[in-house]
PyMOL Python script that loads the backbone (N, CA, C, O; Angstrom):
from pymol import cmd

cmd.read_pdbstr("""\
ATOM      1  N   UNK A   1       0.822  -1.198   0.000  1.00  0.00           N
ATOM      2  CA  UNK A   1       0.000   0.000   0.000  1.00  0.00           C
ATOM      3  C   UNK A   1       0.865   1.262   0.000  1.00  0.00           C
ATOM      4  O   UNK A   1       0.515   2.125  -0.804  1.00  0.00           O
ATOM      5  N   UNK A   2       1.849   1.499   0.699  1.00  0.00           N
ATOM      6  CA  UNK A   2       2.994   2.064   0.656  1.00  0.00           C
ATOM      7  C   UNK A   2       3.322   2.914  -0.696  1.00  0.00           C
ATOM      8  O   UNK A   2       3.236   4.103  -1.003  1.00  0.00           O
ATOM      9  N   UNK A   3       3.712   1.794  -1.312  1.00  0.00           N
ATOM     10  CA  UNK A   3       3.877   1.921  -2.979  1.00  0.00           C
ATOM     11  C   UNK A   3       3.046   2.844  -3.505  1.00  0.00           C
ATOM     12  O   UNK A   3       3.543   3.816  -4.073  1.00  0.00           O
ATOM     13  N   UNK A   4       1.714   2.709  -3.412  1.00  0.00           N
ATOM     14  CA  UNK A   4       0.793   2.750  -4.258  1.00  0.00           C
ATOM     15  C   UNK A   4       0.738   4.663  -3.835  1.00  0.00           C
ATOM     16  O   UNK A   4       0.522   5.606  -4.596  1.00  0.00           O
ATOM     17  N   UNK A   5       0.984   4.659  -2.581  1.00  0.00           N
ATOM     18  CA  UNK A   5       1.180   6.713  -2.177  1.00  0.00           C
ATOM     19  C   UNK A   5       2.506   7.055  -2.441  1.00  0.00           C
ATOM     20  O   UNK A   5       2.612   8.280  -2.500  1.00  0.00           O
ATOM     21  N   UNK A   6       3.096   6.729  -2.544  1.00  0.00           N
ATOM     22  CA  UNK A   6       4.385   7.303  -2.740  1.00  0.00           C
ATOM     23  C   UNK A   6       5.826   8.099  -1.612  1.00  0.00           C
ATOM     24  O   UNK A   6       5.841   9.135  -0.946  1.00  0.00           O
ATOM     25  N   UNK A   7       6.599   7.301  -1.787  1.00  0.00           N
ATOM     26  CA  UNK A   7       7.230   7.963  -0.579  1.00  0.00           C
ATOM     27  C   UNK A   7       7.132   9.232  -0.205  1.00  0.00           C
ATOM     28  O   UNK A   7       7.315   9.454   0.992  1.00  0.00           O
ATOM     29  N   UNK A   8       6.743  10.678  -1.340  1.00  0.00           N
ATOM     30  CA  UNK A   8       7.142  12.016  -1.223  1.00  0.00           C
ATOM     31  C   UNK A   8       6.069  12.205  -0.089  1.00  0.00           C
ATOM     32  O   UNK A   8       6.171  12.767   1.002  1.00  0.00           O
ATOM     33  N   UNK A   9       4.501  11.256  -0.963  1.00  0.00           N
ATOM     34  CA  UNK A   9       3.595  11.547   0.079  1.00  0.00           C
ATOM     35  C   UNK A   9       3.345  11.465   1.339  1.00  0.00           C
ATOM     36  O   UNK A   9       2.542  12.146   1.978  1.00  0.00           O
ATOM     37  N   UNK A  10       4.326  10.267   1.875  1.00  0.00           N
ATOM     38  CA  UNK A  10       4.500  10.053   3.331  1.00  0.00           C
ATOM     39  C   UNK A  10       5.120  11.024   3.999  1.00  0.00           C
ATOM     40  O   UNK A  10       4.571  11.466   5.008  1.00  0.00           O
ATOM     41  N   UNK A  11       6.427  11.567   3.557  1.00  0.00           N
ATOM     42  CA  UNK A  11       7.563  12.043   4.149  1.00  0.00           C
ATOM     43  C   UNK A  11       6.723  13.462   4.359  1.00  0.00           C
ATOM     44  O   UNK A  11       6.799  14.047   5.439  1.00  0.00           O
ATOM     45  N   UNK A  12       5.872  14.014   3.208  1.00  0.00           N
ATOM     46  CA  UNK A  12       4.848  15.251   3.465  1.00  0.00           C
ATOM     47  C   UNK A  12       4.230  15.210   4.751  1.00  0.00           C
ATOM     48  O   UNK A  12       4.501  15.908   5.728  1.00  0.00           O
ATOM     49  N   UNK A  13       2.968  13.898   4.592  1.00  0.00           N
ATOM     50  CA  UNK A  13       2.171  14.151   5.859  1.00  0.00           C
ATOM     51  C   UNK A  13       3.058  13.939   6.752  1.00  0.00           C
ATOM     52  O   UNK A  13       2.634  14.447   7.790  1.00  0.00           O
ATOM     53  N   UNK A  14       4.289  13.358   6.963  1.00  0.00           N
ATOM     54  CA  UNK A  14       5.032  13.095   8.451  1.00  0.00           C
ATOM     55  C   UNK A  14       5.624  14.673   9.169  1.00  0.00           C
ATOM     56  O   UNK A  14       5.655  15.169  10.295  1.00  0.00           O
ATOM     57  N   UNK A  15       6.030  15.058   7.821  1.00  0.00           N
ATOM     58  CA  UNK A  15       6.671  16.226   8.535  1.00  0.00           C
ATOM     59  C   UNK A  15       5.852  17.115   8.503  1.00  0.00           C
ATOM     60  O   UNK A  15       6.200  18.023   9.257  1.00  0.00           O
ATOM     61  N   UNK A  16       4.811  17.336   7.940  1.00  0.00           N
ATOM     62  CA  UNK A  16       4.096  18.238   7.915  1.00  0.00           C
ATOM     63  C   UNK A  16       3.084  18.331   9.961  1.00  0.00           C
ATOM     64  O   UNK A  16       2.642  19.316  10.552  1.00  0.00           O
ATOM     65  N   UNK A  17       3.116  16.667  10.430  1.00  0.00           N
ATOM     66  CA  UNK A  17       2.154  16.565  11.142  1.00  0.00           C
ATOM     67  C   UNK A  17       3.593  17.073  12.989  1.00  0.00           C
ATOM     68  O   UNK A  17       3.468  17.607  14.091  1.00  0.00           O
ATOM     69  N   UNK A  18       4.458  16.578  12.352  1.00  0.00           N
ATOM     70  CA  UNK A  18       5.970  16.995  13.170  1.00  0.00           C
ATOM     71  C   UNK A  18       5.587  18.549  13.615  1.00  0.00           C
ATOM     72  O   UNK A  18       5.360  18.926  14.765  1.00  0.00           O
ATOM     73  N   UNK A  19       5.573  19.379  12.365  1.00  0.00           N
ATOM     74  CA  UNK A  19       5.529  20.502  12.068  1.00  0.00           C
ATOM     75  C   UNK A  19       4.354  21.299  12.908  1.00  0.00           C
ATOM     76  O   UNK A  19       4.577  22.307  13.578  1.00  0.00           O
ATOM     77  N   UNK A  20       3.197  20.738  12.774  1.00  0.00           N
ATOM     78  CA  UNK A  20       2.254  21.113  13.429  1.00  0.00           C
ATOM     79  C   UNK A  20       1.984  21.217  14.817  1.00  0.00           C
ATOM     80  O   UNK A  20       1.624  22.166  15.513  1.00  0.00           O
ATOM     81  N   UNK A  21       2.371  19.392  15.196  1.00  0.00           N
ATOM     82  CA  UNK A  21       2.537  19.127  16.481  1.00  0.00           C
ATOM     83  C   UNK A  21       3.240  20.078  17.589  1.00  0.00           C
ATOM     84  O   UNK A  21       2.925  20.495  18.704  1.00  0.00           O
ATOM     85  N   UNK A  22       4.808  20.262  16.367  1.00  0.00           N
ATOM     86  CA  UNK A  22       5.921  20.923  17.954  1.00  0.00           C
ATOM     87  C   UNK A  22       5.007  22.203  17.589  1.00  0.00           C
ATOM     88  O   UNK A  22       4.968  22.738  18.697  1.00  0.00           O
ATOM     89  N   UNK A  23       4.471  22.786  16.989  1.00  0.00           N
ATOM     90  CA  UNK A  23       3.842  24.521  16.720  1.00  0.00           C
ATOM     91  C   UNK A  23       3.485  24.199  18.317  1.00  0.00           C
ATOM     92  O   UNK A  23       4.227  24.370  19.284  1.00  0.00           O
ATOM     93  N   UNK A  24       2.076  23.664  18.300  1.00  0.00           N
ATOM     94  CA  UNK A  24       1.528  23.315  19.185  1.00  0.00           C
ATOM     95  C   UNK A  24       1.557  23.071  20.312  1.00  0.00           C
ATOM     96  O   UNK A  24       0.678  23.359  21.125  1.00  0.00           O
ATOM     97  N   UNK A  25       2.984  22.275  20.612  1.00  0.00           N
ATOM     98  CA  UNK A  25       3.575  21.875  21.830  1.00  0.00           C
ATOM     99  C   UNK A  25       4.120  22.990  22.032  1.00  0.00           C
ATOM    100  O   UNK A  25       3.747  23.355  23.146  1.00  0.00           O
ATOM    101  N   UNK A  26       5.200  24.190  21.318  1.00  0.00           N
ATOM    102  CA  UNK A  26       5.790  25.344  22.115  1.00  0.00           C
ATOM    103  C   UNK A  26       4.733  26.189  22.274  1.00  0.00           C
ATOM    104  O   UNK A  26       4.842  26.906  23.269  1.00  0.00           O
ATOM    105  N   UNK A  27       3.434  26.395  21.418  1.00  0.00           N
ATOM    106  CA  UNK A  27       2.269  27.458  21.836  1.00  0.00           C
ATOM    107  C   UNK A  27       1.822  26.989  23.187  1.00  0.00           C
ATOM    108  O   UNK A  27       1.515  27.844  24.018  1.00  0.00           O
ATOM    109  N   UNK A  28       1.742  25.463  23.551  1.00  0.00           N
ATOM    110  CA  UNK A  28       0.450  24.895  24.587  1.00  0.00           C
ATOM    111  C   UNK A  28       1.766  25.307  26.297  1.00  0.00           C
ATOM    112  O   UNK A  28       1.487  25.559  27.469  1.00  0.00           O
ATOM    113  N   UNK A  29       3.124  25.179  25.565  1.00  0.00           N
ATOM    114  CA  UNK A  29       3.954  25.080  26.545  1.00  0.00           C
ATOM    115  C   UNK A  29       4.201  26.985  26.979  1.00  0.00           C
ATOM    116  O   UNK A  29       4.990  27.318  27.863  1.00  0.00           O
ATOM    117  N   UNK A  30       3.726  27.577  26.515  1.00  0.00           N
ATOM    118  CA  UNK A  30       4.000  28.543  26.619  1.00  0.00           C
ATOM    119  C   UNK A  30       2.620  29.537  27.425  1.00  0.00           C
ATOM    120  O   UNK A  30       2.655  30.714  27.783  1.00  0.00           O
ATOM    121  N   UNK A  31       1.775  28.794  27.492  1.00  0.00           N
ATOM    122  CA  UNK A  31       0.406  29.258  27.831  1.00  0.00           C
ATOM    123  C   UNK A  31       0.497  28.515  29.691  1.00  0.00           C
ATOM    124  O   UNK A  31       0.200  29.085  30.741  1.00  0.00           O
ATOM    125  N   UNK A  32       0.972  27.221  29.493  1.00  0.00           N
ATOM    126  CA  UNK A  32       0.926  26.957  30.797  1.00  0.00           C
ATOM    127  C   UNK A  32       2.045  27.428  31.707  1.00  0.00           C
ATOM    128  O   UNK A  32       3.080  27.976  31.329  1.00  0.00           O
ATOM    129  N   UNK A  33       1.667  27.113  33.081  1.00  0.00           N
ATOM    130  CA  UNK A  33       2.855  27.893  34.048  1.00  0.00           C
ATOM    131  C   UNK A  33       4.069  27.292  34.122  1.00  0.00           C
ATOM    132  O   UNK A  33       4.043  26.295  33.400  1.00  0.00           O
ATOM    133  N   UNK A  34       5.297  27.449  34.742  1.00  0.00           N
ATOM    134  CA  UNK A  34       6.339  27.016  34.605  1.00  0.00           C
ATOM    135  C   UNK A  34       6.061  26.143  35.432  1.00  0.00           C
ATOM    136  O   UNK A  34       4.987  26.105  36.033  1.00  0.00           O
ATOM    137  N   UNK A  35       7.376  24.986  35.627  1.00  0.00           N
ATOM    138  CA  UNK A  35       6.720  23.565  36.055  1.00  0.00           C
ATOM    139  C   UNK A  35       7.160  22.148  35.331  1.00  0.00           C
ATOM    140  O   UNK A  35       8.176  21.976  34.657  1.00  0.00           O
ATOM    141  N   UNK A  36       6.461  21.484  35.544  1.00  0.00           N
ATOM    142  CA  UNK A  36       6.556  20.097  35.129  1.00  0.00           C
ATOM    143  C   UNK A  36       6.372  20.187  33.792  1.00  0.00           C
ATOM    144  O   UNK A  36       7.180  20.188  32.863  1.00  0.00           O
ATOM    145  N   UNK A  37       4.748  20.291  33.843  1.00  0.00           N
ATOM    146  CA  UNK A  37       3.841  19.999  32.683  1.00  0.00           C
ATOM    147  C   UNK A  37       4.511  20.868  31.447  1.00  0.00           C
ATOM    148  O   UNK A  37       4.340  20.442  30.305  1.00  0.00           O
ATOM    149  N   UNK A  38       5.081  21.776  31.603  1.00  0.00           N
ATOM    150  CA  UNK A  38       5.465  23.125  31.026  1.00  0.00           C
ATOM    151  C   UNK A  38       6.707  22.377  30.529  1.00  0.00           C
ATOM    152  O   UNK A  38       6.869  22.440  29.310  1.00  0.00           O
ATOM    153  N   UNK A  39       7.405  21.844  31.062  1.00  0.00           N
ATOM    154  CA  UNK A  39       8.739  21.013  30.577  1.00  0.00           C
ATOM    155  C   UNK A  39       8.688  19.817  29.444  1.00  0.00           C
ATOM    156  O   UNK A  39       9.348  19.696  28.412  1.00  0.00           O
ATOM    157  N   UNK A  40       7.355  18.725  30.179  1.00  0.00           N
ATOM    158  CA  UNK A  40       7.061  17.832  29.438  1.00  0.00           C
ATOM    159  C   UNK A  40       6.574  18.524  28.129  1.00  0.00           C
ATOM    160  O   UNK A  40       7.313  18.223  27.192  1.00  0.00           O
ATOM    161  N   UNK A  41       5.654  19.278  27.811  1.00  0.00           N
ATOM    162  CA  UNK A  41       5.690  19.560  26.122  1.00  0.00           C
ATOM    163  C   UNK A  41       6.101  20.428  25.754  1.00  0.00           C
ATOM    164  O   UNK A  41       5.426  20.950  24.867  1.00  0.00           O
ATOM    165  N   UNK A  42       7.225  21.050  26.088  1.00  0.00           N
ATOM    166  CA  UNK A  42       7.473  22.061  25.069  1.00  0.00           C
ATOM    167  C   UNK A  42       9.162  21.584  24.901  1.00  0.00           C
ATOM    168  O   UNK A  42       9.828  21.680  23.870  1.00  0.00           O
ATOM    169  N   UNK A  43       9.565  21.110  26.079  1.00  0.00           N
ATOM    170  CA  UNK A  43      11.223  20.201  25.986  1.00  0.00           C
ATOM    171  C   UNK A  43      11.271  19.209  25.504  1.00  0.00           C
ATOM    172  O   UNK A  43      10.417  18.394  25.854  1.00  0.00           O
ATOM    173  N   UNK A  44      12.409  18.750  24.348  1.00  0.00           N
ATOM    174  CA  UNK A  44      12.740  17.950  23.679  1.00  0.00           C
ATOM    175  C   UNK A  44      13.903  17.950  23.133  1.00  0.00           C
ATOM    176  O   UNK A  44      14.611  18.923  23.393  1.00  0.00           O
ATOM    177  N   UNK A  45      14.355  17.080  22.391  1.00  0.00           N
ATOM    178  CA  UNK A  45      16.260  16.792  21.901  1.00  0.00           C
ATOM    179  C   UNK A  45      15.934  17.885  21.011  1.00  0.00           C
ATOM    180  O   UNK A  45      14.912  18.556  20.873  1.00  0.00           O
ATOM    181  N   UNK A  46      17.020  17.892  20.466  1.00  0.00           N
ATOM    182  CA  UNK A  46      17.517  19.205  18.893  1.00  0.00           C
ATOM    183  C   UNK A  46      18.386  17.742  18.039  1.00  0.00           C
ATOM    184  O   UNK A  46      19.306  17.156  18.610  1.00  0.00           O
ATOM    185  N   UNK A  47      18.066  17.477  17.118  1.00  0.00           N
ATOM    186  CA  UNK A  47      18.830  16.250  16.451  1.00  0.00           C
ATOM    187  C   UNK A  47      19.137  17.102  15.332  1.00  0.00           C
ATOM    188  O   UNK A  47      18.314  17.918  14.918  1.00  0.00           O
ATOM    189  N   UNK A  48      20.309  16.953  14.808  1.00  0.00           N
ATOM    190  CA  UNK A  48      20.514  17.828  13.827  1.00  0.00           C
ATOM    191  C   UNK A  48      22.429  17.666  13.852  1.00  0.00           C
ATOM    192  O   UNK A  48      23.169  16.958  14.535  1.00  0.00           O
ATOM    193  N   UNK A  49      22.779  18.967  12.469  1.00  0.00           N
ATOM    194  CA  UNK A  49      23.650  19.285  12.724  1.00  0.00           C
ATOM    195  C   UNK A  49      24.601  20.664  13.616  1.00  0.00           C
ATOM    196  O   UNK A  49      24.324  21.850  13.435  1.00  0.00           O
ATOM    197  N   UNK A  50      25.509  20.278  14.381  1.00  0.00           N
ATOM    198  CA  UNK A  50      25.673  21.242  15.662  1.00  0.00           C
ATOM    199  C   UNK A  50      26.914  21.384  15.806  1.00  0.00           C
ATOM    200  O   UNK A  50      27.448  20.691  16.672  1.00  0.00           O
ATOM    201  N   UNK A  51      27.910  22.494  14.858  1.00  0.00           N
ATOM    202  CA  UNK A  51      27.325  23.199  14.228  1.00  0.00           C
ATOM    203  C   UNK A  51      27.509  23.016  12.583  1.00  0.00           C
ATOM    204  O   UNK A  51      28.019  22.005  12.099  1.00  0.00           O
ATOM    205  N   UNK A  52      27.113  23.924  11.943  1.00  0.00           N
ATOM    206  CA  UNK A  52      26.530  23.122  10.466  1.00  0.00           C
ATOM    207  C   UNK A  52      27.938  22.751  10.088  1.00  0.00           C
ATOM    208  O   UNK A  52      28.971  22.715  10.755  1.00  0.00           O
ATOM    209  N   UNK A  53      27.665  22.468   8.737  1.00  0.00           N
ATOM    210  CA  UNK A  53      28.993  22.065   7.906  1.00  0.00           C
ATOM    211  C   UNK A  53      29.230  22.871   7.151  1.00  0.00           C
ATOM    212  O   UNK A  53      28.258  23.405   6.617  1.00  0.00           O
ATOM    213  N   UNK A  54      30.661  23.347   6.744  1.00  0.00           N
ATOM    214  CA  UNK A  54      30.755  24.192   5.397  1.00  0.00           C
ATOM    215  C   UNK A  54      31.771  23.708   4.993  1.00  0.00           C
ATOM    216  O   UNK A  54      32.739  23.167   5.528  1.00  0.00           O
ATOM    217  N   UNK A  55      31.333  24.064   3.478  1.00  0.00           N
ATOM    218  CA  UNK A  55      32.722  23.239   2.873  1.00  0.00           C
ATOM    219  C   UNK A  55      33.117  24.652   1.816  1.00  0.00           C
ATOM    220  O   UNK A  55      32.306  25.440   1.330  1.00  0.00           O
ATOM    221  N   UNK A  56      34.400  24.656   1.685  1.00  0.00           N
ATOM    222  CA  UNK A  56      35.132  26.259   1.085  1.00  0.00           C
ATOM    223  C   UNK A  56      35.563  25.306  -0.177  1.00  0.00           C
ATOM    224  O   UNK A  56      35.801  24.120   0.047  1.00  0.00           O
ATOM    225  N   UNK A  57      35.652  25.784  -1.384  1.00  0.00           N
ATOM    226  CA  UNK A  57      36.356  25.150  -2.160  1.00  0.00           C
ATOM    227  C   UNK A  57      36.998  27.091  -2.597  1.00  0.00           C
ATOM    228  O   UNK A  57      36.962  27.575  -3.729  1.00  0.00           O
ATOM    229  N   UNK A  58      37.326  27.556  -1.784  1.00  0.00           N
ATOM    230  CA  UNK A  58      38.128  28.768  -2.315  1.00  0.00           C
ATOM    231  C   UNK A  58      37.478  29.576  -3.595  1.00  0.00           C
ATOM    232  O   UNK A  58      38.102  30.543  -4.032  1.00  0.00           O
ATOM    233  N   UNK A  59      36.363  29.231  -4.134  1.00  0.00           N
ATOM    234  CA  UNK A  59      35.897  30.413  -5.442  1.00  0.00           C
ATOM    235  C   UNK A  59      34.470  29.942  -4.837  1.00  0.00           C
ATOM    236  O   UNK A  59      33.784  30.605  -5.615  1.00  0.00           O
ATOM    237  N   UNK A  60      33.667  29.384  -4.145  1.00  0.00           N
ATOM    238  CA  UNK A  60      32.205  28.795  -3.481  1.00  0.00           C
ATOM    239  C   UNK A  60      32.582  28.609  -2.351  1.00  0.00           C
ATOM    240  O   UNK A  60      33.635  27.973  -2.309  1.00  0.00           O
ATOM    241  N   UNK A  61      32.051  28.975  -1.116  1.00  0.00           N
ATOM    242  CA  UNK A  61      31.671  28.354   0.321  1.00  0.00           C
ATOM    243  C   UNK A  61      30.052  27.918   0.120  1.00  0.00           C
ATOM    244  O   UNK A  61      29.069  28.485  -0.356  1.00  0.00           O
ATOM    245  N   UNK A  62      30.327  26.504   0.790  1.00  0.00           N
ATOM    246  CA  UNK A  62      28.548  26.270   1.007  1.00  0.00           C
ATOM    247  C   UNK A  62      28.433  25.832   2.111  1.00  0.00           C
ATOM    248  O   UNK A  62      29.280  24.987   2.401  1.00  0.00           O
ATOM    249  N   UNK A  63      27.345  26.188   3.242  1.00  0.00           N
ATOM    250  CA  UNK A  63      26.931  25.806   4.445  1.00  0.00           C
ATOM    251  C   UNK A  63      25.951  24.720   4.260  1.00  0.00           C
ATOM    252  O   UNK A  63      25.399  24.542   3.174  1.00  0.00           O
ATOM    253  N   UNK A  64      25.713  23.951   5.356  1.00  0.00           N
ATOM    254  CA  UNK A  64      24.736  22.848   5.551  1.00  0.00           C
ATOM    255  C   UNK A  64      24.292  22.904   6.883  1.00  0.00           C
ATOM    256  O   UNK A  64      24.985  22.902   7.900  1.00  0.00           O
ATOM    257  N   UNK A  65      23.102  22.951   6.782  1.00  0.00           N
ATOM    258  CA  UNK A  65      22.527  22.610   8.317  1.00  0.00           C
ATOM    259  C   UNK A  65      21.174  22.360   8.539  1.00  0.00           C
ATOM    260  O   UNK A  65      20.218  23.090   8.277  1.00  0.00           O
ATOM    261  N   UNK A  66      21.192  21.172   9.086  1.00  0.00           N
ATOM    262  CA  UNK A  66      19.681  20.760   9.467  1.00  0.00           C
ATOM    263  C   UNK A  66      19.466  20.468  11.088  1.00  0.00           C
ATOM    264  O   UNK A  66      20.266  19.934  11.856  1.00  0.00           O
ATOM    265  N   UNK A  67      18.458  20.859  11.304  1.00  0.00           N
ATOM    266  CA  UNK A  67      18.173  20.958  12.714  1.00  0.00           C
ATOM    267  C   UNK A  67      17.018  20.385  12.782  1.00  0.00           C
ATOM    268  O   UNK A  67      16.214  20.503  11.858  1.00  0.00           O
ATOM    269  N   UNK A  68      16.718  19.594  14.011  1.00  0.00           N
ATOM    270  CA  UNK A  68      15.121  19.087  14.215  1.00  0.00           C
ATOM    271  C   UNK A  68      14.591  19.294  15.516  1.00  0.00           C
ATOM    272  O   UNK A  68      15.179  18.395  16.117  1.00  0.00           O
ATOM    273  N   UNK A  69      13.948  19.809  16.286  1.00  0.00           N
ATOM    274  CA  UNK A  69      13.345  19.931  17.713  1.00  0.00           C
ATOM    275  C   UNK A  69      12.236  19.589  17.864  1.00  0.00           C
ATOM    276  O   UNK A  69      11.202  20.256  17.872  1.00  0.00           O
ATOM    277  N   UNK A  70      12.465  18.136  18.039  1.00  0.00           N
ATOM    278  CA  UNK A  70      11.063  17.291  18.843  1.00  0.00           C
ATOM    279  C   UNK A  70      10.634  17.306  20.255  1.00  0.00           C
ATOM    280  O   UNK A  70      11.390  17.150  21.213  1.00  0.00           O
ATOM    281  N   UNK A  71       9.644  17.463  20.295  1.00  0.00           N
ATOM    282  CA  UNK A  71       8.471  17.677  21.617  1.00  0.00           C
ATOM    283  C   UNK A  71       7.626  17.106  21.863  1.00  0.00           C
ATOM    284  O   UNK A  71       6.790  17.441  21.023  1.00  0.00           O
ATOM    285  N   UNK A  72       7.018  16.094  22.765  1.00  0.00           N
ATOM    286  CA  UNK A  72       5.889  15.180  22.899  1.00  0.00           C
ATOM    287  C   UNK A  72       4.410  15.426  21.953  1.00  0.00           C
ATOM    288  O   UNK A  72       3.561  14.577  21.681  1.00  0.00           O
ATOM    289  N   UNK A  73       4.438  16.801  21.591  1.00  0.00           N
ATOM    290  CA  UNK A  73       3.370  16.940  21.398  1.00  0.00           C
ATOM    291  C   UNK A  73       3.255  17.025  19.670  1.00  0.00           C
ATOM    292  O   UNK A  73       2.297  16.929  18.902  1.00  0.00           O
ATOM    293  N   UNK A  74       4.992  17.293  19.432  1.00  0.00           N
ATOM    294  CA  UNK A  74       5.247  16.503  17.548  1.00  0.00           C
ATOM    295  C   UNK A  74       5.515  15.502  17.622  1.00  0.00           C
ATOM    296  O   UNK A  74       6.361  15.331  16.744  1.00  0.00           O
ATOM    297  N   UNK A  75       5.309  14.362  18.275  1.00  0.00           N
ATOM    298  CA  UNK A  75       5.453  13.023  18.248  1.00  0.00           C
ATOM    299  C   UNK A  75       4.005  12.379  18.071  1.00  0.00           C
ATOM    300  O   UNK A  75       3.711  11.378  17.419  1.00  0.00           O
ATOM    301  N   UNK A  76       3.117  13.274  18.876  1.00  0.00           N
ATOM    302  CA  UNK A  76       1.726  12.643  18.590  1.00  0.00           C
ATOM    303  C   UNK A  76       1.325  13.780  17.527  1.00  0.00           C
ATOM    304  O   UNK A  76       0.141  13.782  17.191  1.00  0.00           O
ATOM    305  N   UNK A  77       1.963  14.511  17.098  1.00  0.00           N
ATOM    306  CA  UNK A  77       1.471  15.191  15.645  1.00  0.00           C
ATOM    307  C   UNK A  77       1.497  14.308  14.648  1.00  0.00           C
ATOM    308  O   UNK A  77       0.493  14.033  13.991  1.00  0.00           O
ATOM    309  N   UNK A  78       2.836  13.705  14.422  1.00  0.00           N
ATOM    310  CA  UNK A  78       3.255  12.289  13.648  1.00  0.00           C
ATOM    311  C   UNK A  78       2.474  11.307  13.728  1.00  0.00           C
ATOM    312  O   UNK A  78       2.207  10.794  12.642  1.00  0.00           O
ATOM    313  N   UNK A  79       1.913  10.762  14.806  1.00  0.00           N
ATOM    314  CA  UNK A  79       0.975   9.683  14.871  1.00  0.00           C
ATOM    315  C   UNK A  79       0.090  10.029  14.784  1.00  0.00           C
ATOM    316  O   UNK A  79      -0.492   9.069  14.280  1.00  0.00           O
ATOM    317  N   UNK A  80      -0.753  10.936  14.919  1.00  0.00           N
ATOM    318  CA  UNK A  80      -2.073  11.384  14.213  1.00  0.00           C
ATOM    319  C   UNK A  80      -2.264  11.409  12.678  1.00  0.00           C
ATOM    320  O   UNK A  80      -3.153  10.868  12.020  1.00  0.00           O
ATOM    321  N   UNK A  81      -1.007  12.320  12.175  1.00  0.00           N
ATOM    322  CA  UNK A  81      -0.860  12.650  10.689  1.00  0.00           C
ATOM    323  C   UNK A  81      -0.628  10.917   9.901  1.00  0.00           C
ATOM    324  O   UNK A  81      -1.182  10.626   8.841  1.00  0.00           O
ATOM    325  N   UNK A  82       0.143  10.090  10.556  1.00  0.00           N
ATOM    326  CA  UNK A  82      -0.121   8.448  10.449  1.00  0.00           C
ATOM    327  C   UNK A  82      -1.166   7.804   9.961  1.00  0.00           C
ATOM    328  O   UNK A  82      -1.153   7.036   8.999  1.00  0.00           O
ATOM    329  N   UNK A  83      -2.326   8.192  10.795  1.00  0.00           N
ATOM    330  CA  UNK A  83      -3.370   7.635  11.079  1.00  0.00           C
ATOM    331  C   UNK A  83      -4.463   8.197  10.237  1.00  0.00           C
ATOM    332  O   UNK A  83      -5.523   7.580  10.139  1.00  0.00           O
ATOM    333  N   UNK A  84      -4.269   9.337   9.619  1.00  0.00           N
ATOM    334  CA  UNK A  84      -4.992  10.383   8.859  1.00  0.00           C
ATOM    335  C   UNK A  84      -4.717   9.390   7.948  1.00  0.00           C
ATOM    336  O   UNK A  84      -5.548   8.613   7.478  1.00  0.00           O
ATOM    337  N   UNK A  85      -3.426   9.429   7.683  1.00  0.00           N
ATOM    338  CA  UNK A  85      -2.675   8.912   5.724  1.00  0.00           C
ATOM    339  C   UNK A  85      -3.137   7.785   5.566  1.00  0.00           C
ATOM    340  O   UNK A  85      -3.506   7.442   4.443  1.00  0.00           O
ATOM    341  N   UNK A  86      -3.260   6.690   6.955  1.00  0.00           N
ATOM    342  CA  UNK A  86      -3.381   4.955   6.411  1.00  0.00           C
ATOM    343  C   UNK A  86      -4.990   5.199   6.343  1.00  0.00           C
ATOM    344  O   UNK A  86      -5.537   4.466   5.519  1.00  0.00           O
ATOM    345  N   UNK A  87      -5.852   6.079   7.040  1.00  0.00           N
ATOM    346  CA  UNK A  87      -7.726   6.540   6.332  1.00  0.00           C
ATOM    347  C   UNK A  87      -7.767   6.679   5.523  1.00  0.00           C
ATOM    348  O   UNK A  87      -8.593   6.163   4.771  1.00  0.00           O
ATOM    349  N   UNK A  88      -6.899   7.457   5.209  1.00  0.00           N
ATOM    350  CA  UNK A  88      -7.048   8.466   3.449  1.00  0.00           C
ATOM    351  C   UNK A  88      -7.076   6.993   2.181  1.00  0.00           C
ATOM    352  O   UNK A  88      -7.161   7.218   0.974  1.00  0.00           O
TER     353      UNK A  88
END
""", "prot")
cmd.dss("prot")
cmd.show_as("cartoon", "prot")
cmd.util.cbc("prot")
cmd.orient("prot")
């Protein structure tokens, strides 16, 4: 079934639902008081590169850098957006 959507389409709704989720988790974390609860969704790793890469070839410099900051609440963005795609 996989096949039949296409990888671009997965990797869309995944990050797209990532995307939504952490929105969500730093808005929801930012509304509540400092604290626990306040920690649990809006804190999460940074996976990425730290710090970027550049490579000089002396007539071009090019930088690279990807960063990701997951939060409980883009983790169940992902599994929702999941669950949307295998309905659809």
């Amino acid at each position: 079934m996989a096949a039949q959507r296409g990888i671009g389409l997965i990797l869309l709704v995944v990050i797209a639902g990532l995307v939504v989720g952490s929105l969500l988790g730093e808005l929801l974390g930012s509304l509540l008081p400092s604290g626990h609860a306040q920690d649990l969704i809006s804190r999460g790793p940074t996976i990425g590169l730290t710090p970027p890469a550049t490579v000089d070839l002396r007539f071009l410099a090019m930088t690279f850098g990807v960063s990701l900051k997951v939060n409980l609440v883009g983790v169940v963005g992902v599994v929702l957006a999941a669950v949307a795609l295998r309905r659809l």
